[in-house]
Backbone as CSV, one residue per row, in Angstrom:
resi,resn,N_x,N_y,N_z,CA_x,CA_y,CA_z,C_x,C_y,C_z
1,UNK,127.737,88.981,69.219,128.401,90.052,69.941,128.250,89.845,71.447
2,UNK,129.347,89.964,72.085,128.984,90.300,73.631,128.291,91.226,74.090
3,UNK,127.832,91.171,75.610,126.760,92.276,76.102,127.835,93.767,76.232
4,UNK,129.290,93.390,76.578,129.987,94.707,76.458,130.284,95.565,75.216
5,UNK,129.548,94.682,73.845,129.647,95.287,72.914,128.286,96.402,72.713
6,UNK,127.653,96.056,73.710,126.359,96.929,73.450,126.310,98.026,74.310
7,UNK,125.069,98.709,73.827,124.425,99.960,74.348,122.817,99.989,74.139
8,UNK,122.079,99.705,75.348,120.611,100.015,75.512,119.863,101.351,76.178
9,UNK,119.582,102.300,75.594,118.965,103.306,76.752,117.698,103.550,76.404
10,UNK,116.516,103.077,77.390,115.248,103.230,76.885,114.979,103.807,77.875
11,UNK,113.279,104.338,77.898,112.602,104.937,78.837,111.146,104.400,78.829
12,UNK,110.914,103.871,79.728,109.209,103.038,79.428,107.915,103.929,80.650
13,UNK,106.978,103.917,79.899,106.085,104.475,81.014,104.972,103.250,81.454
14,UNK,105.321,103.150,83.038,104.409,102.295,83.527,102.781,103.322,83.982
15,UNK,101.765,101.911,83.784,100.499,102.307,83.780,99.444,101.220,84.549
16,UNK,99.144,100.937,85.435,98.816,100.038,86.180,98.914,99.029,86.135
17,UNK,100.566,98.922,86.011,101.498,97.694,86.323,101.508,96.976,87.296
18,UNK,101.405,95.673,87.582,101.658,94.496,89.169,103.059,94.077,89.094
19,UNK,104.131,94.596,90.047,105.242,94.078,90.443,105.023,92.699,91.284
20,UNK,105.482,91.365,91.486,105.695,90.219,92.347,106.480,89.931,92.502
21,UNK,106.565,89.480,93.787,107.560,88.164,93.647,107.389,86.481,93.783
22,UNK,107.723,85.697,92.910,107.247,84.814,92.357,107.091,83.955,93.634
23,UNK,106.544,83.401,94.287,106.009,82.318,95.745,105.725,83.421,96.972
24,UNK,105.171,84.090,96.506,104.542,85.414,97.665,103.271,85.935,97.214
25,UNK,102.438,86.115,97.830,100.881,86.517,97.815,101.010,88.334,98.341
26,UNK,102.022,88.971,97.875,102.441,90.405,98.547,102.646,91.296,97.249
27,UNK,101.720,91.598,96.107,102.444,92.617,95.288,102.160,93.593,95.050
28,UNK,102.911,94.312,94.518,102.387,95.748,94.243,101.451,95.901,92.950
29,UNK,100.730,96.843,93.314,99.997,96.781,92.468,99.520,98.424,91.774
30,UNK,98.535,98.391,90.675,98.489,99.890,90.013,99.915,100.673,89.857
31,UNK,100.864,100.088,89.545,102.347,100.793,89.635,102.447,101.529,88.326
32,UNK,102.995,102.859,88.509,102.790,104.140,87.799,103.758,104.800,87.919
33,UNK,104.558,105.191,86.552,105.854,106.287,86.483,107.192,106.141,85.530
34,UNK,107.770,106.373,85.357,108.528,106.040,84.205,109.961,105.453,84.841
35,UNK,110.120,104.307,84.230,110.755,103.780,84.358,112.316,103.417,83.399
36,UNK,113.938,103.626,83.769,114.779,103.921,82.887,115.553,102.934,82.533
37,UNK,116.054,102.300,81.085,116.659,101.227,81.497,118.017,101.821,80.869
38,UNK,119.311,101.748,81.701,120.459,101.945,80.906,121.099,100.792,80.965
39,UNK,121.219,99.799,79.566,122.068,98.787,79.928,121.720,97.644,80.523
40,UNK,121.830,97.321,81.447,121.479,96.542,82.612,121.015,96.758,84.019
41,UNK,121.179,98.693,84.027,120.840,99.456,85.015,119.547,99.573,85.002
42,UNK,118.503,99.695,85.880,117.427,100.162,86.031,117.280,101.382,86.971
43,UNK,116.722,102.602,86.846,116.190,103.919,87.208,115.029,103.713,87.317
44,UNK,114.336,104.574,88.510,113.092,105.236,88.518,112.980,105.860,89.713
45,UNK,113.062,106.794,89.205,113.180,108.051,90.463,111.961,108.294,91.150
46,UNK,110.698,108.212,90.510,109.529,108.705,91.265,108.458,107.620,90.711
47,UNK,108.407,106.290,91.429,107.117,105.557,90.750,106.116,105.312,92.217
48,UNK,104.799,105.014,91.701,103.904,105.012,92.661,103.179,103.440,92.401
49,UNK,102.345,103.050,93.506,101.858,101.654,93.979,101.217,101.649,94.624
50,UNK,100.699,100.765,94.713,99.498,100.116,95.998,100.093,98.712,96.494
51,UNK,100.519,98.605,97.864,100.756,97.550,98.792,99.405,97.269,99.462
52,UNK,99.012,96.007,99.799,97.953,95.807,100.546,96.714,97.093,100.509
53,UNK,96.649,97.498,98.977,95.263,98.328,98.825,96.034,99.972,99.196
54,UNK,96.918,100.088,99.822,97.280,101.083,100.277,98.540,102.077,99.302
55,UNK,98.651,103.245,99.607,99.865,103.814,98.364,100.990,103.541,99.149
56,UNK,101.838,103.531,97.866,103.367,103.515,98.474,103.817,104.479,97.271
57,UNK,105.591,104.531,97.814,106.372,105.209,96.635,107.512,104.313,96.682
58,UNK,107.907,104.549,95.635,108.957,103.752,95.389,110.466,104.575,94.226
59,UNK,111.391,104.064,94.540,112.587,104.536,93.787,113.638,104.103,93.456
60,UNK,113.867,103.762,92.736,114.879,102.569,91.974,115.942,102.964,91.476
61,UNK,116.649,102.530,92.073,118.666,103.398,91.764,119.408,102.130,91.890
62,UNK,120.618,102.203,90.833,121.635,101.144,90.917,122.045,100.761,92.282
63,UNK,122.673,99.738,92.645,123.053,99.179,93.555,124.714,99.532,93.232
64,UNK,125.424,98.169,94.456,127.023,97.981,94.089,126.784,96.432,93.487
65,UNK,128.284,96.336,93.117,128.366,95.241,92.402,127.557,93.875,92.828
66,UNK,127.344,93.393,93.602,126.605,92.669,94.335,124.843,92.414,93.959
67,UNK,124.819,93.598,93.786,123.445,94.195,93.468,122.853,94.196,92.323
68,UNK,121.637,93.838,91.701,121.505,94.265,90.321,120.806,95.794,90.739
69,UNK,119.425,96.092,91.974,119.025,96.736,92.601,119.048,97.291,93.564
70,UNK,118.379,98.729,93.614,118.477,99.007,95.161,117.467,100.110,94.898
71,UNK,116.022,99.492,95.904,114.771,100.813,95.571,114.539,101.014,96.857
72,UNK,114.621,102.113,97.489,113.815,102.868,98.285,111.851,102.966,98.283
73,UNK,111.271,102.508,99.228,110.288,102.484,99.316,109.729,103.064,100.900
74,UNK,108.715,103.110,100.621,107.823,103.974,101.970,106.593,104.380,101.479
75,UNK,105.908,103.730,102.696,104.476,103.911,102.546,103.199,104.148,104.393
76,UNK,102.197,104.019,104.323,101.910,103.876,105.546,100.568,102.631,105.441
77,UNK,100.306,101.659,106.273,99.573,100.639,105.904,99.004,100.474,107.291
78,UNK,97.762,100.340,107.657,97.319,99.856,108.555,97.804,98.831,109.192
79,UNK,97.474,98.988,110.215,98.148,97.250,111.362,97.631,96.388,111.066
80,UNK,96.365,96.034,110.559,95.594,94.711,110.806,95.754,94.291,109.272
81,UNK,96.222,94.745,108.203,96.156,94.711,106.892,97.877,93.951,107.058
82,UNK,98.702,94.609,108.004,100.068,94.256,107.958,100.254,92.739,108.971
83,UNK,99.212,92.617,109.723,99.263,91.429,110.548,98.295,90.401,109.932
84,UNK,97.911,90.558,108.623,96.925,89.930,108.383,97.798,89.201,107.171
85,UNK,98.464,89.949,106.572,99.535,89.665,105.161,100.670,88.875,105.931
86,UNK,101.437,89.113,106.993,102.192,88.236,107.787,102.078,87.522,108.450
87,UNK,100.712,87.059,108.884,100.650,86.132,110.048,101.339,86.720,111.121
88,UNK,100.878,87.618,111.309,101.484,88.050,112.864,100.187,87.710,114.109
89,UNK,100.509,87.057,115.147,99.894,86.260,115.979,99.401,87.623,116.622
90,UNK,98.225,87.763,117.431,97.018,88.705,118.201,96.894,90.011,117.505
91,UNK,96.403,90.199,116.290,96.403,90.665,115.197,95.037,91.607,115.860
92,UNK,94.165,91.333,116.329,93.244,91.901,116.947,93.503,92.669,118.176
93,UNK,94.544,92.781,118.786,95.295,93.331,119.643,95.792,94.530,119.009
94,UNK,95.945,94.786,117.761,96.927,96.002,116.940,95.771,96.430,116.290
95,UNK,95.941,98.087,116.540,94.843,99.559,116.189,96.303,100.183,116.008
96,UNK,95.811,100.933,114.569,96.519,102.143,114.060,97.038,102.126,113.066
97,UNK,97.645,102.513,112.347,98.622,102.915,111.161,100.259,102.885,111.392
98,UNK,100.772,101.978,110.475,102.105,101.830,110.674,102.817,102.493,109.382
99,UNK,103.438,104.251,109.874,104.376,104.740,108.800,105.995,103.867,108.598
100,UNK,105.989,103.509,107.551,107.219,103.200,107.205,108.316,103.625,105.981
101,UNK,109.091,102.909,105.769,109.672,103.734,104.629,110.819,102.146,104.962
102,UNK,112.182,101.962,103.670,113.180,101.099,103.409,113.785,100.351,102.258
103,UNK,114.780,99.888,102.458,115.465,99.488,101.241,114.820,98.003,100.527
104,UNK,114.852,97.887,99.502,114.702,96.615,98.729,116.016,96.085,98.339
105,UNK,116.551,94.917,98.559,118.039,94.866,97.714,117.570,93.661,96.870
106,UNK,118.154,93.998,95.494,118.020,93.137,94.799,119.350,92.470,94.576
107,UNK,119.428,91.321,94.831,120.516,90.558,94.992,121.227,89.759,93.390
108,UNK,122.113,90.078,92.713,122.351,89.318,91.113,122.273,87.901,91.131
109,UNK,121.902,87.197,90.585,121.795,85.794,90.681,122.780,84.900,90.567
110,UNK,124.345,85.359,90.761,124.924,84.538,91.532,125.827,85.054,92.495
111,UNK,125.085,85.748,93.070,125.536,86.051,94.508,124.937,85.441,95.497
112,UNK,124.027,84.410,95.596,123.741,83.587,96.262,122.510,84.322,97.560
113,UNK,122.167,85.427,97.145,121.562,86.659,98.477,120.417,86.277,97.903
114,UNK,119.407,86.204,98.933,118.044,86.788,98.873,117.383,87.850,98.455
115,UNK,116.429,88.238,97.835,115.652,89.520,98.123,115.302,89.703,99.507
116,UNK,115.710,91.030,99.589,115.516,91.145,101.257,115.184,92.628,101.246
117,UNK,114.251,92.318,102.095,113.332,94.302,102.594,114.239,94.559,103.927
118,UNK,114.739,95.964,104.012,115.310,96.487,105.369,114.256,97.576,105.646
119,UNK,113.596,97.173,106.599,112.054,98.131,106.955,112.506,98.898,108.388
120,UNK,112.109,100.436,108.577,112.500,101.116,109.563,111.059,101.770,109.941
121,UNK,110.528,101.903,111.032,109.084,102.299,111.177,109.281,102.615,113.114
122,UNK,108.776,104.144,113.031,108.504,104.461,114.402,107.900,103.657,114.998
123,UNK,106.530,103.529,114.869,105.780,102.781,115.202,104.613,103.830,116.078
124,UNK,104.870,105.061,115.823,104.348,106.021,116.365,103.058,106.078,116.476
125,UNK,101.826,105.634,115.595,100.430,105.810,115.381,100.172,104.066,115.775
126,UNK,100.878,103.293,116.261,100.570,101.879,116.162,100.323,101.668,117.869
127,UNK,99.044,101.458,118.032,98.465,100.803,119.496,98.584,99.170,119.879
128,UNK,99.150,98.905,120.431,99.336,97.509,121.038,98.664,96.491,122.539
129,UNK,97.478,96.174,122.382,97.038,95.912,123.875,97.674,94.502,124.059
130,UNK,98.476,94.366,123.405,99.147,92.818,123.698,99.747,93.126,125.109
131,UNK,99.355,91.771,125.995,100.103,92.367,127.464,102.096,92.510,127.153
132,UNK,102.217,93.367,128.070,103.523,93.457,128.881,105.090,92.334,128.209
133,UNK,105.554,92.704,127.398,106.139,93.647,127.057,105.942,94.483,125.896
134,UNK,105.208,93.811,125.139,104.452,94.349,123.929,103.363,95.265,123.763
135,UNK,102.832,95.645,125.246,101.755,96.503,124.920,102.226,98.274,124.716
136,UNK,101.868,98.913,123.791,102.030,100.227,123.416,100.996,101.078,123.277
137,UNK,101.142,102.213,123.739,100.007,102.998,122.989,100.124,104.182,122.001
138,UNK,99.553,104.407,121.196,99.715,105.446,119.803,99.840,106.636,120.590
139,UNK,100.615,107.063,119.871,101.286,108.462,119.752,102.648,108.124,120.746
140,UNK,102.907,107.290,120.713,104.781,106.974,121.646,105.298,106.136,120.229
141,UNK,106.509,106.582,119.938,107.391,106.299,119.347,107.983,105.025,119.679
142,UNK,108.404,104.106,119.040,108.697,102.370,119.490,109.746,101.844,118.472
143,UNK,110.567,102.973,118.127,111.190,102.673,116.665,111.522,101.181,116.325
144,UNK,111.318,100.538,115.399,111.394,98.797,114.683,112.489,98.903,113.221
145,UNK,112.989,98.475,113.264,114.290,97.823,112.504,113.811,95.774,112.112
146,UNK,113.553,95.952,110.733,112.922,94.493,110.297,113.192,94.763,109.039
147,UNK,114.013,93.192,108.918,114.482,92.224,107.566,113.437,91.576,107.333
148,UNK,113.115,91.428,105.990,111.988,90.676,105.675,112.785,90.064,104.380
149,UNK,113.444,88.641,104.432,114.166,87.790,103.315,113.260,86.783,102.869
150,UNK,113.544,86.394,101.504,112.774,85.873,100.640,113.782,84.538,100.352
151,UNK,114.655,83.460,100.423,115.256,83.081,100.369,115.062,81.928,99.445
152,UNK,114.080,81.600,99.536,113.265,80.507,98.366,111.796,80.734,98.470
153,UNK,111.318,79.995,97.018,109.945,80.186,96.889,108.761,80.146,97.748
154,UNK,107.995,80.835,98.370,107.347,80.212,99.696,107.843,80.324,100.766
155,UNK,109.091,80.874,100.798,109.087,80.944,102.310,109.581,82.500,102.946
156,UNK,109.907,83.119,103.756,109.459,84.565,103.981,109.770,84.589,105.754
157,UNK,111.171,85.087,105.905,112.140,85.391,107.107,112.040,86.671,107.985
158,UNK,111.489,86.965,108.769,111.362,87.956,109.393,112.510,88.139,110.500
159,UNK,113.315,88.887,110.970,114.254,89.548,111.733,113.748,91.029,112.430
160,UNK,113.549,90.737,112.853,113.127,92.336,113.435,113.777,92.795,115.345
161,UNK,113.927,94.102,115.814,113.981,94.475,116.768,113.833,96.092,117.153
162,UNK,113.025,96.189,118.165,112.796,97.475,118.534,114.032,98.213,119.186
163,UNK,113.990,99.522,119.101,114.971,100.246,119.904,115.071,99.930,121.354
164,UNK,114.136,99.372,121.946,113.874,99.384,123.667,114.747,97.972,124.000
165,UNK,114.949,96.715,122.625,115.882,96.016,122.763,115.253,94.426,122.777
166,UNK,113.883,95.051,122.478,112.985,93.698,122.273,113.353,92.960,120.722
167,UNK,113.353,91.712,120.922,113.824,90.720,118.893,112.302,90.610,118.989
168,UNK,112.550,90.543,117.339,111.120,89.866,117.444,111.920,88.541,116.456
């Protein structure tokens, strides 16, 4: 039978589940909540995680055609935990907590797309003594806009830019 001859609707409950992605040292972890499968669709309206030790939430809704996925996530993670997982250079320079929140797209496998994170973060609680132009101090707002693409195994694309007009 073909897959259009079918019909799947389950409901699974996750219980300190590890999400990955396969050539990345970044996963979620303790993941908790019920999870829906219609078909080929995946749901989950309210699941919970740990990124780098820290909670997140997460929410999983169909995409468009393009898409097999599309989860909403947001969490808040310390700076030195987030410069320490990226290799971000004067890592000892960054004090504070970085709130964030953003999309996951899950790309169908022959659409030729990456997994790619669209991350949006004030940057509001995040202190920066990196000199001039980078230095900030907590409690000022610095809003950041960052792609984080996965494009092959091992390797891991960062795009980012602040509102003030700085790339990173």
């Amino acid at each position: 039978s073909r897959p259009a001859d079918w019909r799947f609707d389950g409901r699974f409950t996750l219980e300190g589940a590890t999400l990955a992605l396969r050539g990345t040292d970044l996963p979620l972890t303790g993941l908790t909540g019920e999870l829906r499968v219609a078909n080929a669709a995946l749901t989950a309206p309210a699941l919970r995680a740990r990124f780098l030790a820290e909670p997140v939430t997460l929410e999983l809704r169909p995409a468009d055609a393009a898409e097999t996925g599309l989860s909403h996530v947001a969490g808040t993670t310390p700076a030195g935990k987030l410069a320490t997982a990226f290799s971000i250079p004067f890592a000892d320079r960054l004090a504070g907590d970085v709130a964030w929140e953003g999309e996951a797209r899950i790309a169908t496998r022959d659409s030729g797309q990456p997994f790619t994170l669209d991350i949006r973060s004030s940057l509001e609680d995040l202190a920066s003594t990196v000199p001039p132009p980078l230095a900030k101090a907590a409690g000022r707002a610095d809003p950041l806009r960052l792609t984080v693409a996965f494009p092959e195994r091992g390797v891991v694309l960062l795009d980012g830019r602040l509102a003030r007009g700085l790339s990173l």
